[in-house]
C-alpha positions as CSV (number, residue, x, y, z in Angstrom):
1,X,-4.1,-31.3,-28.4
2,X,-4.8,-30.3,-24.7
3,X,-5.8,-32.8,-22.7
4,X,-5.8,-32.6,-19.0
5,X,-4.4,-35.9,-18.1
6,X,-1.2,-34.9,-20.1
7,X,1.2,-34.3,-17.3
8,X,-0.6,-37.0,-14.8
9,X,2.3,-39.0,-14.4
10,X,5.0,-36.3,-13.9
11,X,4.2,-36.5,-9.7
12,X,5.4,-40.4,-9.6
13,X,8.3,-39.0,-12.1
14,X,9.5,-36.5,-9.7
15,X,9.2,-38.6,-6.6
16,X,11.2,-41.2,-8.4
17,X,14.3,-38.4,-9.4
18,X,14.1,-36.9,-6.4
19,X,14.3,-40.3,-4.6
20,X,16.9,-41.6,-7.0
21,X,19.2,-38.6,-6.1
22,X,19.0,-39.0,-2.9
23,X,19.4,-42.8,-2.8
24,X,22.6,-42.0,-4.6
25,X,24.0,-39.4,-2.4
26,X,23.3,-41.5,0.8
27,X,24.7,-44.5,-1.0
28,X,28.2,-42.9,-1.3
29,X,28.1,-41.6,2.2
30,X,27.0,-45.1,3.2
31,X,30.0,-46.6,1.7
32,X,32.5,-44.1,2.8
33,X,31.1,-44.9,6.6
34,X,31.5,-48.4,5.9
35,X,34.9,-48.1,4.5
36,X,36.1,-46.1,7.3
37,X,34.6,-48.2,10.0
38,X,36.2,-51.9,7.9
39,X,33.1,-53.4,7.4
40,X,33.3,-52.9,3.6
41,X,35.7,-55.4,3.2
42,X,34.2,-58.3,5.0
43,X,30.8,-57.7,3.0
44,X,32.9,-58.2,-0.2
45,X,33.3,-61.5,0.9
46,X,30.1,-62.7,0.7
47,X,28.7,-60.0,-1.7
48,X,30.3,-58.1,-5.2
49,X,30.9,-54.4,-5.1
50,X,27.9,-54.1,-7.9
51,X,25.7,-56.0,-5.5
52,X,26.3,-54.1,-3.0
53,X,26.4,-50.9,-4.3
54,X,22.8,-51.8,-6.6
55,X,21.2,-53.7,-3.0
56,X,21.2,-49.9,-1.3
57,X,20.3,-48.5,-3.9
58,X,17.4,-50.3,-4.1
59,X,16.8,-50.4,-0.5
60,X,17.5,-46.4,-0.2
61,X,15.2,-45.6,-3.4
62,X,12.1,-47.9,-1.7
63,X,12.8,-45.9,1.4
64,X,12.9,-42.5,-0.2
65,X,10.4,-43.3,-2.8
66,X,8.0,-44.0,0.0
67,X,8.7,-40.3,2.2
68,X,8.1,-38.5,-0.2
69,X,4.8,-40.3,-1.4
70,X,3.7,-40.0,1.7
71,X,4.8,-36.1,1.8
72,X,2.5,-36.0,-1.6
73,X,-0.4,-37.5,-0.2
74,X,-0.2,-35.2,2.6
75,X,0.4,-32.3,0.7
76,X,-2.6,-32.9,-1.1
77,X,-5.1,-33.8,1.4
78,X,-4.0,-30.0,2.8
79,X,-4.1,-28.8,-0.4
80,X,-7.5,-30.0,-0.8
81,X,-8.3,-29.2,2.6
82,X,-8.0,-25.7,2.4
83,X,-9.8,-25.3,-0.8
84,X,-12.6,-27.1,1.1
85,X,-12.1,-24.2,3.7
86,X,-11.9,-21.2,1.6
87,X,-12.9,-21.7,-1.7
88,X,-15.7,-20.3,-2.7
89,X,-16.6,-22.5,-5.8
90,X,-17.3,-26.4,-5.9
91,X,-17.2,-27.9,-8.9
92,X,-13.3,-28.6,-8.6
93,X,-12.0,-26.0,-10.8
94,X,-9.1,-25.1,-8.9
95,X,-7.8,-28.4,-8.7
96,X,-8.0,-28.6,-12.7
97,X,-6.3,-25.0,-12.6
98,X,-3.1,-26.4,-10.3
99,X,-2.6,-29.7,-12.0
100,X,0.1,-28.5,-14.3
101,X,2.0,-27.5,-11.3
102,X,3.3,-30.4,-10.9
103,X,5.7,-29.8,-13.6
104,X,7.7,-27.6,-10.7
105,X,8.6,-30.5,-9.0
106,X,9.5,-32.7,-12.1
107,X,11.9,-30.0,-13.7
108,X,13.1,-29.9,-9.5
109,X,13.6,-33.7,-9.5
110,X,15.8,-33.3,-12.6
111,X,17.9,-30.8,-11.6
112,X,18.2,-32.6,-8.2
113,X,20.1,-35.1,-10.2
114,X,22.9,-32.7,-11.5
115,X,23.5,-32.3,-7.7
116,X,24.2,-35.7,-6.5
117,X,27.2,-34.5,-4.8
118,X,25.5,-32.6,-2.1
119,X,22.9,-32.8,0.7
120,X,22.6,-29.1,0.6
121,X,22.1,-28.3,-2.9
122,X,19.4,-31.7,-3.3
123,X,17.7,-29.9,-0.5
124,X,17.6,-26.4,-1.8
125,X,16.4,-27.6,-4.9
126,X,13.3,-29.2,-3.3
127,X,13.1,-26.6,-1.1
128,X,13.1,-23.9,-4.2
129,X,10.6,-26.2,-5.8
130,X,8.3,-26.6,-2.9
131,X,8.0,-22.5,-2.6
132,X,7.8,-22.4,-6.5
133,X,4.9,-24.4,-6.3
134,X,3.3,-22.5,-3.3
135,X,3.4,-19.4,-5.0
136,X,1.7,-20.9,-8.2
137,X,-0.5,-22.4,-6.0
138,X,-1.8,-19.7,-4.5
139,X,-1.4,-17.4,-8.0
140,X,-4.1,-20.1,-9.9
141,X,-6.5,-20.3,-6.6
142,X,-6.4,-16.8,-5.9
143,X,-9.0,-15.8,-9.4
144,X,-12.0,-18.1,-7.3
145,X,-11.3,-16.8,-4.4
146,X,-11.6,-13.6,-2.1
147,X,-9.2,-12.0,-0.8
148,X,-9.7,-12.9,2.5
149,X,-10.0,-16.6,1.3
150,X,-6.7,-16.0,-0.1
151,X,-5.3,-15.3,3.1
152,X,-6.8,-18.1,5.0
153,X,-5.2,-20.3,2.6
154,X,-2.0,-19.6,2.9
155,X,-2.4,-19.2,6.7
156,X,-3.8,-22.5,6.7
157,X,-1.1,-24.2,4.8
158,X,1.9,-22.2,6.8
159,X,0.3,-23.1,10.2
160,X,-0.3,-26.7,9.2
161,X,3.0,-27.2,7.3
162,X,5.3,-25.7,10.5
163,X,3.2,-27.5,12.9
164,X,3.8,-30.6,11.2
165,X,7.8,-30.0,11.0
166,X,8.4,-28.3,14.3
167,X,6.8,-31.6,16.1
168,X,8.7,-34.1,13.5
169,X,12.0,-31.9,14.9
170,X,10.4,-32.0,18.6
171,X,9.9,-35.7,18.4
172,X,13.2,-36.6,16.9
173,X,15.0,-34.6,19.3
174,X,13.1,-35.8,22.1
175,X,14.2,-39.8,21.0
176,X,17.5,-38.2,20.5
177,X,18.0,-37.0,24.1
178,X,16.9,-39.9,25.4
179,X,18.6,-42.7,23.7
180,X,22.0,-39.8,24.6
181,X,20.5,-40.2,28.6
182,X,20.4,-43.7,27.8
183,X,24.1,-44.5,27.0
184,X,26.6,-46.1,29.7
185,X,29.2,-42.7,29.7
């Protein structure tokens, strides 16, 4: 049986492991800061350590769950995009060619979860899987496609991509500066 639809839903399950490993790792640092700083305590007052250990979790999944959908959506609109730039047919085959791919990211999201215990190795893992998925990107495109086409592809998708992160770091260090400037020293 090979039907096309068979891995559809393996994009929301790799959001939602990679979300949940992240939501855990930032839960334990959360609690260590709140430990340290002696504001654990007076939350147990009003609150259980289950509840407050499962309310961020909850809140930290719906905030991660929703990055990283976003980083989909985005991620396919310039996927899409530079088939609409380069691609020389239009009947959508491509897009049926790299739909399995998204089993990169789902066997990512699970091994994310074996490395709940680090920042570093949760984001080498979706790093890894992210240039995994690149390369068999470009691999299944690259049969409809010239060689030139080729090339404007992944130009398209490096230019975009650093653009996009080097003003997210440009911005965020900009807000970070000023609210520094800001403080009474």
């Amino acid at each position: 049986m090979k039907n096309t639809y068979f891995t559809s839903y393996f994009p929301l399950l790799a959001i939602l492991l990679f979300s949940l490993s992240l939501s855990i790792r930032v839960e334990m640092t959360v609690i260590e800061l709140l430990k340290n700083a002696g504001i654990y305590e007076g939350m147990k007052e009003f609150f259980s350590d289950g509840g407050i250990q499962l309310a961020l979790i909850v809140l930290l999944l719906v905030l991660f769950f929703m990055v990283f959908a976003a980083l989909k959506l985005i991620a396919n609109t310039i996927n899409e995009l530079s088939l609409l730039f380069f691609s020389k047919e239009s009947e959508g085959d491509s897009l049926k060619q790299i739909r399995s791919g998204s089993s990169i990211y789902f066997i990512g999201g699970a091994l994310s979860l074996l490395s709940l215990y680090s920042f570093i190795g949760i984001a080498a893992i979706f790093l890894g899987a992210t240039i995994t998925y690149f390369v068999y990107f470009v691999f299944k495109i690259s049969s409809s496609m010239s060689f030139i086409g080729t090339v404007g592809v992944i130009l398209f998708q490096v230019i975009v991509w650093s653009s996009m992160v080097i003003g997210v770091c440009y911005i965020a260090l900009k807000v970070y500066n000023s609210i520094m400037a800001s403080l009474p020293i």
